[in-house]
C-alpha positions in Angstrom: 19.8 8.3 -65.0 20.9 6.7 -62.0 21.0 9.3 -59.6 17.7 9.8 -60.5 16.3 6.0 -59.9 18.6 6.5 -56.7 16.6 9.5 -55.6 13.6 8.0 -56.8 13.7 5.1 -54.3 15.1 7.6 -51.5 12.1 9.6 -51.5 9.8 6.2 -52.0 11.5 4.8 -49.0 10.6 8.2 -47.0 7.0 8.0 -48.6 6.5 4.7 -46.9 8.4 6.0 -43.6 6.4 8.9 -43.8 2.9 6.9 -44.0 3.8 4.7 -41.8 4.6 7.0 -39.5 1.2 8.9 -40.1 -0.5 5.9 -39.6 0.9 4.8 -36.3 0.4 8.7 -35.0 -3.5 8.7 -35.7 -3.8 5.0 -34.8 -6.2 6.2 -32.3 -7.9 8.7 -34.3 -8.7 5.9 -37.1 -10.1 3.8 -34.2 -12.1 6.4 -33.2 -10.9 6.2 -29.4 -10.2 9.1 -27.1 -6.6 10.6 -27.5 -4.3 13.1 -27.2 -2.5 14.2 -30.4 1.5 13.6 -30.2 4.5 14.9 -32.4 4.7 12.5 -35.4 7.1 9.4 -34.7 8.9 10.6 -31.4 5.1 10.2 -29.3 4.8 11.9 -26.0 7.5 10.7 -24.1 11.1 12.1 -26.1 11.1 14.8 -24.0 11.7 13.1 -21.2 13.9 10.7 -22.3 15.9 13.6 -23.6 15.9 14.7 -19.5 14.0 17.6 -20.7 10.3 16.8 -18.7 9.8 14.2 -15.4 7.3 11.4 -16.0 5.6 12.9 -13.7 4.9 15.9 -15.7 4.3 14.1 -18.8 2.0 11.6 -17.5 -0.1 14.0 -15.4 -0.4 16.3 -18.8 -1.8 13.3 -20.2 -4.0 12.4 -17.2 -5.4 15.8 -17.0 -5.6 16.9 -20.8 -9.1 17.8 -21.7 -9.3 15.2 -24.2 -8.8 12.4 -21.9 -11.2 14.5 -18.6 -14.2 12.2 -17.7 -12.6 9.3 -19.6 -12.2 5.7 -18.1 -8.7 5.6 -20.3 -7.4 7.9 -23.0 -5.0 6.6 -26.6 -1.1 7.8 -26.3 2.2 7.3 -28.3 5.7 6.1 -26.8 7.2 6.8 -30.0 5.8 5.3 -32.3 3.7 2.7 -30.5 0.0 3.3 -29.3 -0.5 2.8 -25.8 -3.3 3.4 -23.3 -3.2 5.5 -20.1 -5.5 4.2 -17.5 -8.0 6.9 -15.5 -10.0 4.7 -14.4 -10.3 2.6 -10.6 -12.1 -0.1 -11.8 -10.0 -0.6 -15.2 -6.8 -0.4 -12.7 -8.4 -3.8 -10.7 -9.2 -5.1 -13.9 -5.7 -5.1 -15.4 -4.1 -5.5 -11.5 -6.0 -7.9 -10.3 -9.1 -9.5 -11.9 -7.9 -9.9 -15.3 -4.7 -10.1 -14.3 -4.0 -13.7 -16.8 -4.0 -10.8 -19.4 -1.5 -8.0 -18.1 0.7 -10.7 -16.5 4.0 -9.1 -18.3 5.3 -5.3 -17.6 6.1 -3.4 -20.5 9.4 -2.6 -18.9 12.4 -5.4 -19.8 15.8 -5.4 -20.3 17.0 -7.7 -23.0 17.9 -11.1 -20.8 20.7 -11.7 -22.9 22.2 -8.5 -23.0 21.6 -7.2 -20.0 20.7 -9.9 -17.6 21.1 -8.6 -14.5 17.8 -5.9 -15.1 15.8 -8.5 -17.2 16.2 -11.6 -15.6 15.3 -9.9 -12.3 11.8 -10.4 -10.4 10.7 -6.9 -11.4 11.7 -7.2 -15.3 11.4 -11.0 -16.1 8.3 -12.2 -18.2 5.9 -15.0 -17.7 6.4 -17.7 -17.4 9.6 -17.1 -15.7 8.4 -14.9 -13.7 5.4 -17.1 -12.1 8.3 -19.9 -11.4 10.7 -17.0 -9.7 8.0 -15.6 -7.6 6.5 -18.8 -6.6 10.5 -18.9 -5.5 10.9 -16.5 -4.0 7.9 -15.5 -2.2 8.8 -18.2 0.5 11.7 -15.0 1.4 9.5 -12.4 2.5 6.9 -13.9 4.5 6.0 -12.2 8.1 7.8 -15.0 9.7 11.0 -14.7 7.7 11.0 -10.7 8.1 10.9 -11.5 12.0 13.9 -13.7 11.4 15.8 -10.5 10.1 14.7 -8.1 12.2 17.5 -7.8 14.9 19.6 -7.0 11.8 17.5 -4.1 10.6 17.1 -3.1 14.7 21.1 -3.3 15.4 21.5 -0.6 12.2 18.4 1.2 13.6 20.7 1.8 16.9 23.6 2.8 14.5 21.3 5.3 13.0 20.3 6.9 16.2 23.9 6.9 17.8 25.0 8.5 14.2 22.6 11.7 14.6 23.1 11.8 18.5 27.3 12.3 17.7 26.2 15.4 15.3 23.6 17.0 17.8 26.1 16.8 20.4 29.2 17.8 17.9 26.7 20.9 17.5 25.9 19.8 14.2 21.9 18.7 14.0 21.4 20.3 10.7 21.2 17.2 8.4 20.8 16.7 5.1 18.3 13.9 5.1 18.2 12.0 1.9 22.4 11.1 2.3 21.6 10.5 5.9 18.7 7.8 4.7 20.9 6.1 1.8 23.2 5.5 4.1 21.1 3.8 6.2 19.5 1.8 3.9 22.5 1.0 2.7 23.7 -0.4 5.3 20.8 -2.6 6.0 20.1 -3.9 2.8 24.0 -5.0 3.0 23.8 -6.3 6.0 20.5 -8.5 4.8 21.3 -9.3 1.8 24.6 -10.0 1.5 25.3 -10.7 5.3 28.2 -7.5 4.9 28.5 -4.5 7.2 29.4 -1.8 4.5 30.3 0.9 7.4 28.1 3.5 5.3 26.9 5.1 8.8 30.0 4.4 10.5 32.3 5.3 7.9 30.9 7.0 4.9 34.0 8.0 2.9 35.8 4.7 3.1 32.7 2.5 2.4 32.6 0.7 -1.1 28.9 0.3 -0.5 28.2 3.8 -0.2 30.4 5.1 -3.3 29.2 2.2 -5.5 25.3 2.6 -4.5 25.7 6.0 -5.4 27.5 5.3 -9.2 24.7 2.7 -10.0 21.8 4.3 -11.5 21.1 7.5 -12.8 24.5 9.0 -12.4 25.3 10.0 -15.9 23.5 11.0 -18.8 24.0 8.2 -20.5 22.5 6.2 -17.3 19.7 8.9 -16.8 18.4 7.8 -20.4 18.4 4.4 -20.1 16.9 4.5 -17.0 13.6 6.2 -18.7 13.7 3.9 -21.7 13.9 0.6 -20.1 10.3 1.6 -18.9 8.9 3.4 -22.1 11.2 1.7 -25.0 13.7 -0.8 -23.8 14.3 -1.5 -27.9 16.8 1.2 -27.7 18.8 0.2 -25.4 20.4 -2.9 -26.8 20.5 -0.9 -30.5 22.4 2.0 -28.4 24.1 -1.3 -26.3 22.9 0.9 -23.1 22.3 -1.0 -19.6 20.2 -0.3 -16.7 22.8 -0.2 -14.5 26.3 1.5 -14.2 29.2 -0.7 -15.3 30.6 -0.1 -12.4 28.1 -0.9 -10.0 27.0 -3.9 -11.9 31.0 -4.9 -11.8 31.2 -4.8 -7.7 28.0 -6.3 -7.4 29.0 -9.5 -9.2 32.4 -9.7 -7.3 30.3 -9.4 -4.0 27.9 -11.8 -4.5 30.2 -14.5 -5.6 32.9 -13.7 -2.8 29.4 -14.0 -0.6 28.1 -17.2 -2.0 31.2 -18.9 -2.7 32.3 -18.3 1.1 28.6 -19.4 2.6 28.5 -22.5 0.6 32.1 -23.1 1.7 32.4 -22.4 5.4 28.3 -23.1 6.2 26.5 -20.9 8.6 22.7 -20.0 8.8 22.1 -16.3 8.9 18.4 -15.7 7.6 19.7 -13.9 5.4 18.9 -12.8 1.5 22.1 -15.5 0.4 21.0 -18.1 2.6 17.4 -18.4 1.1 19.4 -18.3 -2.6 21.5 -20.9 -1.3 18.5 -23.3 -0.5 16.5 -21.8 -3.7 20.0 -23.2 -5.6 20.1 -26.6 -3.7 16.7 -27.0 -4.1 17.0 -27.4 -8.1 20.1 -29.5 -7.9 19.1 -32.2 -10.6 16.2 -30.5 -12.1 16.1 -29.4 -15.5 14.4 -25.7 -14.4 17.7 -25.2 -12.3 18.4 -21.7 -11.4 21.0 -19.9 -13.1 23.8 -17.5 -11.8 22.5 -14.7 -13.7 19.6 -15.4 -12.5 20.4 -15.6 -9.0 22.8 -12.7 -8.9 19.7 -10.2 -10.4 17.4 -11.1 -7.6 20.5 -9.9 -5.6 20.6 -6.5 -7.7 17.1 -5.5 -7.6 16.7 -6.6 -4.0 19.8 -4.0 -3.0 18.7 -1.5 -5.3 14.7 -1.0 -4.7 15.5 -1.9 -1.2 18.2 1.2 -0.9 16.9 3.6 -3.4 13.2 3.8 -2.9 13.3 3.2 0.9 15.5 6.1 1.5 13.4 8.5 -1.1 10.4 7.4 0.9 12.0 8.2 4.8 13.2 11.4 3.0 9.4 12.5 2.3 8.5 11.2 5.5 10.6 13.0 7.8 10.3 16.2 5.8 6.6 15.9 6.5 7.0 15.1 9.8 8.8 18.5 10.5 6.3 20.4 8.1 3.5 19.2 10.7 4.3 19.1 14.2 0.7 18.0 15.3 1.6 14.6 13.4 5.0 14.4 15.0 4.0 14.8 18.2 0.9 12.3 18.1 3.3 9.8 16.0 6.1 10.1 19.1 3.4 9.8 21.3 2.2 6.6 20.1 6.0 5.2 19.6 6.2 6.1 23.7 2.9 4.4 24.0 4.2 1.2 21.9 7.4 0.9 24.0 6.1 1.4 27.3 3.9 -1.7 26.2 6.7 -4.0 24.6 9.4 -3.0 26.9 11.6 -2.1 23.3 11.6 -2.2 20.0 10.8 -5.3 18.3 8.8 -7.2 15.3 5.6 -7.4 17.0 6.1 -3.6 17.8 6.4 -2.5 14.5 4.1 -4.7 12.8 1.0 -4.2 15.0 1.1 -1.3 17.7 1.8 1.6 15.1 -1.3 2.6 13.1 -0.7 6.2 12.7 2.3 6.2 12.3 1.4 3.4 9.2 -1.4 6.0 8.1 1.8 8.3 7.8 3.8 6.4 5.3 0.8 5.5 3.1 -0.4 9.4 3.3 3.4 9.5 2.5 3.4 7.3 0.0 -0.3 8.5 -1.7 1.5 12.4 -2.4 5.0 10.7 -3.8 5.1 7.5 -5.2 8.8 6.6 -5.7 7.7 4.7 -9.0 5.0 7.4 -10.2 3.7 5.1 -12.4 2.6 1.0 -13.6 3.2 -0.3 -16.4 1.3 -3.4 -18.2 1.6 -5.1 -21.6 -1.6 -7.0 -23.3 -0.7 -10.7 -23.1 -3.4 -13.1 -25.3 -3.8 -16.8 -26.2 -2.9 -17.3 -30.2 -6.7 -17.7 -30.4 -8.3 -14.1 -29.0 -7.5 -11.2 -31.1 -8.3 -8.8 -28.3 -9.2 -7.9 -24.5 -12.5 -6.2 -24.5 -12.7 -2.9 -22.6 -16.4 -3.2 -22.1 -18.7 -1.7 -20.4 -16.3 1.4 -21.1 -15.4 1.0 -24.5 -16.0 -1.4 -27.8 -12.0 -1.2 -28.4 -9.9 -4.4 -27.7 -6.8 -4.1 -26.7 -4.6 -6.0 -28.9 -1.4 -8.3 -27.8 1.6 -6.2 -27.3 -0.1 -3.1 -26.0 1.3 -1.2 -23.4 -0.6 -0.1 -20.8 0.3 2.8 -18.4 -1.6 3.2 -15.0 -0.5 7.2 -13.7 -0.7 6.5 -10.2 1.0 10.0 -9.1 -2.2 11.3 -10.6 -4.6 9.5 -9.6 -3.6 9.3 -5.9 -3.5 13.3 -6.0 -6.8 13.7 -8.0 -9.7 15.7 -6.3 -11.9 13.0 -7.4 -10.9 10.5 -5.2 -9.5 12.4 -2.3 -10.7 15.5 -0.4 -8.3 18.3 -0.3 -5.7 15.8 -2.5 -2.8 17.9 -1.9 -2.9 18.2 1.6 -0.9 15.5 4.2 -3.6 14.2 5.7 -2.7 10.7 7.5 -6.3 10.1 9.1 -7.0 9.3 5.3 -5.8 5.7 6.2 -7.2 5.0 9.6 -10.4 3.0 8.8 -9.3 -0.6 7.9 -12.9 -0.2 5.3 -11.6 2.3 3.6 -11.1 1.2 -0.2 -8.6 3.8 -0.8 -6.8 4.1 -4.1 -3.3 3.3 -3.0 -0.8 2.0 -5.7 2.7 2.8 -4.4 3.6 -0.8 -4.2 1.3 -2.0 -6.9 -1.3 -4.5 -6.0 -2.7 -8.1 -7.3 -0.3 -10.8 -7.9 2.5 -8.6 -9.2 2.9 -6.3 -6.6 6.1 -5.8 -4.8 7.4 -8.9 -2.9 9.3 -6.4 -0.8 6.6 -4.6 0.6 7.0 -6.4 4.2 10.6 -5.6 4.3 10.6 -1.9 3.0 7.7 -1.4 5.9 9.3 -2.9 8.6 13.3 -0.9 7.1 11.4 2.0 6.9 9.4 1.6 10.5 12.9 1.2 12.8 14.5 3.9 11.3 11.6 5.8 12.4 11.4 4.6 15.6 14.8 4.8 16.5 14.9 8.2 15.6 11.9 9.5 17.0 12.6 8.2 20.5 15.4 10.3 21.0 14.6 13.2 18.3 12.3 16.2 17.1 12.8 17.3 13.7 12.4 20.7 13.0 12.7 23.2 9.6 15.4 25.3 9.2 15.3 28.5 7.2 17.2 27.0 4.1 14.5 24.2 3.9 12.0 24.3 1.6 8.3 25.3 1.9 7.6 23.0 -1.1 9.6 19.8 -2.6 10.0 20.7 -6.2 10.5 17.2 -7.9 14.3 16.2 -9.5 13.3 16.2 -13.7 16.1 13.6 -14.6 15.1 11.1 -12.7 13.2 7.7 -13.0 12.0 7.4 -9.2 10.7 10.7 -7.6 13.2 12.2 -5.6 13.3 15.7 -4.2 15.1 18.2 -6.4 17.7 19.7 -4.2 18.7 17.8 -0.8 16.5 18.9 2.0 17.7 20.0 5.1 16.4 19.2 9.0 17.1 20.4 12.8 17.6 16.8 14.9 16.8 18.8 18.3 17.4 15.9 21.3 14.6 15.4 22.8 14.1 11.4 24.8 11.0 10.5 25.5 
């Protein structure tokens, strides 16, 4: 008799799991929204987490699907959670920028408690934190305090160029390009942030830097996971006790930034630098009850050294591979750098910032076909008292509190319906300062990246030191076509791509 009331309540309990399931799959069907039909329970997105399908593919499935074609936004699953994919221009202002009081939060998050150094940072943290950080922080990348650090970026820029000038003339110009640009941007994220040379140019297989960049995302399985559910179901990772970032990495960071701090609170100094504006930040709160934490202070330092590493050095990767795919650009971009010199007498802040337009109309054409982060993420924030946020004029649903909401921006930025001949490189795209030009790489409204004026101006020496004294050229192993790496979070080329440096001053 027992085992029978025990099997009796076993299959009740699946019953109710079973409904409930059922009812969260066809939560869009009952609503009678637009949709595309997921697996029951696991949604769209386990294959991916699994490593089995890129975001990219998933999310441009979901995009394109002929249930969602014509559609302002379309009903998913993550999981078991209804969410909304965004297809929309005018719905991406909306959430972005106009209505932004109501998407204020990203669906992405860490737990703060258990993994602090991912959640508490400026990327991860929710309001009202976050409004109190960036209000913070913002003070750090103005155009006057990126002037401030610019001879640091310009002295690793020279590094760079005599690094590939040694190969050429050792008769090796063949480069692999993505190592080449880590290790720059390693260096000068180090050198900026944490006022540290970390020798990855110089010395690549002594450097700390280099070996513990390289261990702290996306390295193993277990890290390739977690990095895909921090963004689509961060729940997991504190049942599983999974991090964003590798131990080890998030071990040697700490150590650095308290051998950093404790010695430039010690010994003084003013180096414009990532630590000094903590410093201030830190002294700033002395005695006020909002006073800024460690943790919270040492994740600014994490997210700052890895977007400012990682997605800068994807980013000159594309770049210079499309540079050498079309020589007609790379000559007119060199041509302009020549012109910009000859008017500044060398490189310098001003240079970068205002006498480069095409080569600018390069990195956002760049920047429009890859995306590092091929995707936005939102989540429906309300007052107690509204029950929903009204989709109208393009719907009668209301999004409730809680609900994610995904904007595909790899899609979008390569759909035929807002750009001519999507898949082709075609920098001219950004010439006209009037064009209103989809363009989502660093977000927009008032969560967009703080980093943008940094990663520009990172990304801008590297390219003029290296075009003043290079051509890049193909060679017959590289590819025709980047074929995008399925594993990971940010987009990065599947296999390393290689280029000809051919010397060539100008």
């Amino acid at each position: 008799m027992l085992q029978l009331m025990l099997v009796g309540v076993f299959c009740g309990l699946l019953s109710l799991v079973y409904y409930w399931a059922y009812q969260r799959q066809n939560y869009w069907k009952i609503h009678n929204i637009p949709h595309v039909k997921s697996p029951l329970l696991v949604g769209h997105f386990f294959k991916m987490v699994l490593l089995k399908e890129s975001n990219v593919d998933v999310l441009s499935k979901l995009y394109y699907h002929p249930n969602a074609k014509g559609k302002a936004f379309v009903g998913i699953n993550i999981f078991h959670k209804p969410a909304i994919l965004i297809r929309e221009p005018e719905l991406v202002k909306r959430v972005l920028i106009k209505d932004f009081q109501y998407f204020t939060n990203r669906h992405v998050g860490a737990d703060p408690v258990h993994d602090p150094m991912s959640g508490l940072n400026l990327f991860q943290i929710k309001n009202p934190q976050w409004k109190d950080l960036r209000m913070k922080l913002s003070p750090i990348f103005t155009s006057g305090k990126m002037k401030q650090m610019f001879y640091m970026v310009e002295n690793v820029g020279n590094v760079l160029n005599e690094t590939v000038a040694n190969l050429v003339k050792s008769g090796k110009p063949v480069v692999e390009i993505r190592t080449l640009f880590a290790r720059y941007t390693i260096d000068s994220i180090s050198i900026v942030a944490f006022g540290t040379d970390s020798g990855c140019l110089k010395d690549p297989d002594t450097s700390e830097f280099l070996k513990e960049a390289k261990n702290a995302f996306q390295v193993r399985y277990f890290d390739k996971v977690a990095g895909h559910l921090v963004f689509f179901c961060a729940e997991l990772m504190k049942m599983f006790n999974m991090k964003t970032f590798n131990p080890s990495f998030e071990k040697f960071l700490r150590r650095l930034f308290d051998e950093v701090m404790t010695s430039r609170m010690k010994n003084g100094g003013n180096r414009n630098d990532l630590i000094d504006a903590l410093i201030a930040l830190k002294k700033a709160e002395m005695g006020k009850e909002n006073i800024l934490s460690k943790e919270i202070l040492v994740a600014q330092a994490s997210v700052f050294f890895f977007a400012g590493f990682e997605t800068s050095s994807s980013t000159l990767e594309f770049f210079f591979y499309l540079l050498a795919k079309h020589p007609e650009f790379q000559a007119n971009v060199r041509n302009e750098v020549r012109e910009a010199l000859r008017k500044h007498g060398k490189i310098c802040y001003e240079l970068i910032s205002n006498d480069l337009p095409y080569l600018t109309a390069g990195i956002k054409e760049t920047l429009r076909l890859y995306p590092i982060l091929p995707f936005l993420d939102r989540v429906c924030v309300l007052p107690a008292h509204q029950k929903g946020y009204s989709l109208e004029p393009f719907s009668t649903f209301k999004i409730p509190k809680g609900m994610p909401v995904y904007i595909p921006i790899y899609s979008m930025q390569r759909d035929p319906e807002y750009f001519t001949d999507p898949e082709k490189f075609i920098p001219e795209r950004f010439m006209s300062e009037t064009n209103d030009i989809l363009w989502l790489p660093f977000g927009t409204g008032p969560r967009n990246c703080i980093g943008e004026r940094f990663a520009m101006m990172q990304m801008k020496v590297a390219m003029v030191s290296l075009l003043t004294s290079f051509r890049l050229e193909f060679t017959p192993e590289t590819p025709n076509d980047i074929e995008l790496e399925t594993a990971a979070v940010l987009l990065h080329s599947d296999k390393g791509i290689l280029l000809k440096f051919v010397s060539d001053p100008q």
